[in-house]
C-alpha positions in Angstrom: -44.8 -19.8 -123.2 -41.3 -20.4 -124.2 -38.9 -18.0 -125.4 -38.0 -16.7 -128.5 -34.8 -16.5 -130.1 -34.1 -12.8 -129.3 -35.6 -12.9 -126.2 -33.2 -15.6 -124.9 -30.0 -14.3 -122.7 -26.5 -15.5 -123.3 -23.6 -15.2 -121.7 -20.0 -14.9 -123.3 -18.8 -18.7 -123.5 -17.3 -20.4 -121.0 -13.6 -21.8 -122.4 -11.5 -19.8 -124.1 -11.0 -20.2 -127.9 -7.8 -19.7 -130.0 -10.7 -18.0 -132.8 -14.1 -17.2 -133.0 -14.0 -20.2 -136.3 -14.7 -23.5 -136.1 -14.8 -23.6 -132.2 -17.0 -26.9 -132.3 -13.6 -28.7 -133.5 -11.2 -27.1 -131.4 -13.9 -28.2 -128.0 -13.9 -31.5 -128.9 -9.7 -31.8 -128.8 -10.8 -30.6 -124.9 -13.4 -33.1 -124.2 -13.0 -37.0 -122.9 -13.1 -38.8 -125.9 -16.6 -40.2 -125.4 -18.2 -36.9 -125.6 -16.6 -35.4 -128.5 -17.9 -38.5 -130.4 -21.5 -37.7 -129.3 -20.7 -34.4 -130.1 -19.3 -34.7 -133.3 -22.2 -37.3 -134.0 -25.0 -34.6 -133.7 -23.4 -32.9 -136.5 -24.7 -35.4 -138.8 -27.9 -35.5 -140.4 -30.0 -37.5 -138.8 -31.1 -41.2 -139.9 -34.9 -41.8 -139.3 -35.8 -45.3 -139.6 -39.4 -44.7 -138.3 -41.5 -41.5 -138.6 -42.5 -39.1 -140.7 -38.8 -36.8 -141.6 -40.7 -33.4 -141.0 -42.3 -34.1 -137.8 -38.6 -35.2 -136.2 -37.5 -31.5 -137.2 -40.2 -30.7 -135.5 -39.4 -31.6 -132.4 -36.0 -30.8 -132.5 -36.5 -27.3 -133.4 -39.3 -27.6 -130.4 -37.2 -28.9 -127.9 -34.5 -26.4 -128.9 -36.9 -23.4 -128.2 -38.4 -25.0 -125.3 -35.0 -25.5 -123.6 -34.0 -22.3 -124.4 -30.7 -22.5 -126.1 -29.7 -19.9 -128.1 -27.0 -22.1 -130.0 -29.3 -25.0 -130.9 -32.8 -23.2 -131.1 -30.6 -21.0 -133.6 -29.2 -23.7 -135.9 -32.4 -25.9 -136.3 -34.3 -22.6 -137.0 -32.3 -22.3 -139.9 -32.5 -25.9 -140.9 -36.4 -25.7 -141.0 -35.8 -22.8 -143.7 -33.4 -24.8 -145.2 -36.0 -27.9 -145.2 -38.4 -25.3 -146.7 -40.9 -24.1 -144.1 -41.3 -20.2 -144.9 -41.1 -17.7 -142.0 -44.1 -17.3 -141.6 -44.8 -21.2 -140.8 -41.6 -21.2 -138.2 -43.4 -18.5 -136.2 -46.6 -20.7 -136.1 -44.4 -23.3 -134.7 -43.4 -20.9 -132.1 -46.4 -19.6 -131.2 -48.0 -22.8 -131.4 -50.7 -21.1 -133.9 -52.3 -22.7 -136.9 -52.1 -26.1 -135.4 -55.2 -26.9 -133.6 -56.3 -30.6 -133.9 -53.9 -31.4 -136.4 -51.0 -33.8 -136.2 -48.2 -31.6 -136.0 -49.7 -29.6 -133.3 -49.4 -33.0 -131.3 -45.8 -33.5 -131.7 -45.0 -30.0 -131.1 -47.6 -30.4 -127.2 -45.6 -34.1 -126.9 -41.7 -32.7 -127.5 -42.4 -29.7 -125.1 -44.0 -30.8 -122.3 -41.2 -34.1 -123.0 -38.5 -31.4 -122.9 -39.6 -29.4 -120.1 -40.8 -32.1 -118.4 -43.4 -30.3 -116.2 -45.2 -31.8 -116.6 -44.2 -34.6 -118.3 -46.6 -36.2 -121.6 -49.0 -39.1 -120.2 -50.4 -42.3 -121.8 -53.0 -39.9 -123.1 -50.7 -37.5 -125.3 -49.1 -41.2 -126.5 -52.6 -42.0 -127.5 -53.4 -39.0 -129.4 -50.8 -39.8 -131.5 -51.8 -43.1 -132.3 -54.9 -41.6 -133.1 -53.4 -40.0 -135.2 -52.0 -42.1 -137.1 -48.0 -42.4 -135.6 -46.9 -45.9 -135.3 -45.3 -46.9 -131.6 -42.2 -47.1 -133.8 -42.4 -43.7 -134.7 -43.7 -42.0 -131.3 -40.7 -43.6 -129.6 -38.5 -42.3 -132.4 -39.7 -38.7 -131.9 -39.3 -39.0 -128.0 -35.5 -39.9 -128.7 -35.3 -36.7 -130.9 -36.9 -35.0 -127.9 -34.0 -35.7 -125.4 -31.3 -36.1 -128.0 -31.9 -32.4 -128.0 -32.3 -32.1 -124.7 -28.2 -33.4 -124.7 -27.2 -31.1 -127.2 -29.0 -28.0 -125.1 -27.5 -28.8 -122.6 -24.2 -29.3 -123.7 -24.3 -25.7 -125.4 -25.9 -24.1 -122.5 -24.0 -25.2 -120.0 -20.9 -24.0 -121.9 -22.5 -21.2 -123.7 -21.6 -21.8 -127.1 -21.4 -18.6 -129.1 -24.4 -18.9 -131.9 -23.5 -20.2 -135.1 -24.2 -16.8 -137.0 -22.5 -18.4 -140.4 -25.6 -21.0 -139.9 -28.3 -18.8 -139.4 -27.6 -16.7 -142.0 -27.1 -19.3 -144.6 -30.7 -19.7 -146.0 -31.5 -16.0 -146.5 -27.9 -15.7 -148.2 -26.9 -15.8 -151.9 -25.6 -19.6 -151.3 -28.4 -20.7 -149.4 -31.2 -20.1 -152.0 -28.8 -21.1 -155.1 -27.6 -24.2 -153.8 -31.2 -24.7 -151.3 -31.6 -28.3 -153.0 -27.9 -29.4 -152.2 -28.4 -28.3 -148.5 -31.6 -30.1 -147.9 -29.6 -33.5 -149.0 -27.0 -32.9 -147.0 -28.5 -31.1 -143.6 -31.7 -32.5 -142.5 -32.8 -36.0 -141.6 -33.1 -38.7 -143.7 -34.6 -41.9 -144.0 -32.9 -45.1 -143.6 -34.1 -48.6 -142.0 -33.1 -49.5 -138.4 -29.3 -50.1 -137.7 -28.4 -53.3 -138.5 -27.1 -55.4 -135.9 -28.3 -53.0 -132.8 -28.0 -54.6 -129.5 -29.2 -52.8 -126.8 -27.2 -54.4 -123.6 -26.1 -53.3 -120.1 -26.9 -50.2 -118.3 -29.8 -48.7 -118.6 -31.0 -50.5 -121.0 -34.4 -50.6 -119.6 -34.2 -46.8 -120.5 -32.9 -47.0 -124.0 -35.3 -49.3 -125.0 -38.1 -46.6 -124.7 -36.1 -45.4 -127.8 -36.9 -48.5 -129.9 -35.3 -49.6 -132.4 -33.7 -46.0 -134.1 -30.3 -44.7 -134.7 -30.5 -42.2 -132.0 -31.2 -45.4 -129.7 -27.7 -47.1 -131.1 -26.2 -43.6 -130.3 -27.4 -43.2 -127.2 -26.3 -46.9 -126.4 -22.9 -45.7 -127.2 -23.2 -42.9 -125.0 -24.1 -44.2 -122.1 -21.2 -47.1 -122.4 -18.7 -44.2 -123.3 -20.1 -42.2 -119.9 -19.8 -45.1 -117.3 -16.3 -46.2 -119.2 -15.0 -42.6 -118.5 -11.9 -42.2 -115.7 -12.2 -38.4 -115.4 -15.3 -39.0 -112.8 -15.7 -41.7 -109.7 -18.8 -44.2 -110.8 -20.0 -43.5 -107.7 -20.1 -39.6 -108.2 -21.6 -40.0 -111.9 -24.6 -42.5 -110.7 -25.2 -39.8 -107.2 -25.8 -36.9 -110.0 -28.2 -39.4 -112.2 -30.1 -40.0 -108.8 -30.6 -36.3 -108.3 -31.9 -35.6 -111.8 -34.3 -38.5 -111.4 -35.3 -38.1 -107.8 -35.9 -33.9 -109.5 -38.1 -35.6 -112.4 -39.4 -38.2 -110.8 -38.2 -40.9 -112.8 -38.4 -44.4 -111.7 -36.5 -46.3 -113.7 -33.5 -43.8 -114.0 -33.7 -43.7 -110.0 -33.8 -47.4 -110.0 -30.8 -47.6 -112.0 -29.0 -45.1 -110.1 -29.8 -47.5 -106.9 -28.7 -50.6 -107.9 -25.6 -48.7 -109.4 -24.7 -47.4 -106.0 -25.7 -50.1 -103.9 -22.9 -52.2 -105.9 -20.4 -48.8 -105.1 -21.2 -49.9 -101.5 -24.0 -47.5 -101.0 -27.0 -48.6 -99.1 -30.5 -47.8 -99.8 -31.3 -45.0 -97.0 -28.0 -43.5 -97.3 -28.6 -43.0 -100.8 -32.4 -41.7 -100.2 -31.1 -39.4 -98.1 -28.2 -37.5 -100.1 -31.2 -37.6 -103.0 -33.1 -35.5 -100.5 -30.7 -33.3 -99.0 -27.5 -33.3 -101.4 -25.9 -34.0 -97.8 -24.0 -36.6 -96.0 -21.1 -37.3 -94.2 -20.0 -40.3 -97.0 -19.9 -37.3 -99.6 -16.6 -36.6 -100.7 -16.1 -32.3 -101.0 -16.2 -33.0 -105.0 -19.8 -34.8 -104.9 -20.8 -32.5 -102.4 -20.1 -29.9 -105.2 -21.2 -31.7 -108.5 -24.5 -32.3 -106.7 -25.1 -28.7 -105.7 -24.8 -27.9 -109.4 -26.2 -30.6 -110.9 -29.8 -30.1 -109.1 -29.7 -26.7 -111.2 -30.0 -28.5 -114.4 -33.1 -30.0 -114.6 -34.7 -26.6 -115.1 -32.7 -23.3 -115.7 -32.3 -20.1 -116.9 -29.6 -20.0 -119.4 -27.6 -17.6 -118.1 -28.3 -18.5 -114.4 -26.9 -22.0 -115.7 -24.3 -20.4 -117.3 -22.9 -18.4 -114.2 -23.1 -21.4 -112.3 -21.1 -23.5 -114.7 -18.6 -20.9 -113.9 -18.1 -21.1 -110.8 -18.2 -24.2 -110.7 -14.9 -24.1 -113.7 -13.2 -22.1 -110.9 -14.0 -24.4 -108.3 -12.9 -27.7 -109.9 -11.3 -27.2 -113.1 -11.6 -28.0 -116.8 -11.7 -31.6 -117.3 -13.5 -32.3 -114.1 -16.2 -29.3 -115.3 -16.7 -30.8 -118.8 -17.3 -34.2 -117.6 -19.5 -32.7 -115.4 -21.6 -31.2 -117.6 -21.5 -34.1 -119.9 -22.9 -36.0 -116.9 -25.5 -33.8 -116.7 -26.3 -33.7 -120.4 -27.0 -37.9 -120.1 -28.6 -37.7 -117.6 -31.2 -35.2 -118.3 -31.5 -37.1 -121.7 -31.6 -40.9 -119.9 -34.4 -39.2 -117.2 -36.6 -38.0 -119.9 -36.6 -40.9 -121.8 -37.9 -42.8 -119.3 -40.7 -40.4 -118.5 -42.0 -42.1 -121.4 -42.4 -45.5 -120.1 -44.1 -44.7 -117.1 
């Protein structure tokens, strides 16, 4: 059963901030340029070309709980107020009670065992859906919101973002019930047709296209251009730590990248099958040795296990080299899951 919000430990963050105010803005001045853009981009309410609005809050806020970050699972509980779903409805979703054989109970079963992948959903919980009346459209539209929020988790946890308390509170305050309307326009998802002009070319595109044709596919397009462009990591050292995460989820087509990836960094084949096995080999450098150490951790965690790991590894390696890292991490968790789907 996953965890609820006051059951979940946190540890005190892991950079430093000039104030306890608008620290989202000031980490993004410390990040590589092409994750503060996908940061600053989950800020924004989401466009949903595809399914039903509610259900893709729904599996947000069910990925956030299932993943067990106290920073996300926080601010889309107070969005599903803000949306309009009483207390007493958000603790259903938790619990998972008042659900049976409806719809919603579906998506909430496909985003967690898509976010905990562990299992991972089969064809059968994709045909349920249909079933049910989801297009293919929209069930690979919800399975992008799934690992979209497995990014932002993973971003947060990993750096253990202090919760947004100003957030939370919001829809119980004064403001938040006055001006309830206003908020709803401006803070959950909306609908909008498909990005124009969406190409979906180069790596991994195999992957992205289990997203279809959705804004969250354009972004994570973006993404995972902005993540192999990056100078602060090797190539070599970011496509070892997407092999790990697959080889951990078993994920064929992420693994499959990762190969051909590698095999063009000079790599071959059972070299690369055996640092997957092992995280060991003589043609590891001491800074893969210890990104891959770290990165098996975060598949599955505890948050603050995760969280005093990413601290040692801060110490070990520094800042810029520990935020790309974890960004690393964060896409490749997301790219893995994705293509759990297609298989």
């Amino acid at each position: 059963m996953a965890k609820l919000l006051n059951e979940i430990e946190w540890g005190m963050p892991l950079l430093a901030f000039a104030s306890n105010t608008a620290y989202e803005s000031q980490l993004t001045k410390r990040l590589s340029p092409w994750l503060g853009e996908a940061l600053l981009a989950l800020g924004e309410p989401e466009k949903v070309a595809h399914a039903p609005l509610k259900l893709m809050g729904v599996a947000y806020f069910v990925a956030s709980q299932e993943n067990a970050c106290r920073y996300c699972y926080g601010t889309a509980r107070a969005l599903m107020k803000i949306w309009g779903y009483s207390e007493k409805q958000i603790q259903d979703l938790e619990h998972e009670a008042s659900l049976a054989g409806g719809l919603t109970r579906r998506v909430v079963e496909f985003a967690r065992k898509l976010a905990k992948s562990n299992p991972s959903p089969a064809r059968e919980d994709r045909e349920g859906l249909l079933r049910d009346g989801l297009s293919p459209e929209a069930i690979s539209e919800i399975a992008a919101c799934v690992v979209k929020a497995c990014f932002a988790n993973r971003m947060a946890s990993f750096m253990a973002l202090p919760p947004n308390l100003d957030m939370e509170n919001l829809p119980d305050s004064f403001v938040g019930r006055v001006f309830g309307f206003f908020l709803r326009k401006q803070m959950v998802p909306r609908r909008a047709p498909p990005p124009e002009g969406y190409r979906n070319e180069g790596p991994c595109a195999a992957i992205i296209a289990a997203a279809g044709e959705t804004w969250i596919a354009a972004w994570l397009r973006r993404l995972t251009d902005g993540w192999l462009a990056s100078p602060v990591l090797p190539n070599r050292s970011k496509l070892l730590m997407l092999a790990v995460i697959a080889k951990q989820l078993d994920s064929q087509l992420c693994e499959e990248e990762a190969v051909r990836g590698l095999g063009r960094e000079g790599l071959a084949e059972p070299e690369i099958a055996t640092i997957m096995a092992t995280l060991s080999s003589t043609s590891l450098s001491p800074l893969e040795a210890t990104l891959l150490r770290w990165t098996r951790d975060t598949v599955w965690y505890e948050p603050r296990v995760i969280q005093n790991t990413t601290r040692r590894l801060l110490a070990e390696v520094g800042e810029e080299t520990t935020l790309e890292a974890v960004g690393t991490a964060a896409v490749g968790n997301t790219l893995a899951r994705l293509s759990l789907v297609r298989q």
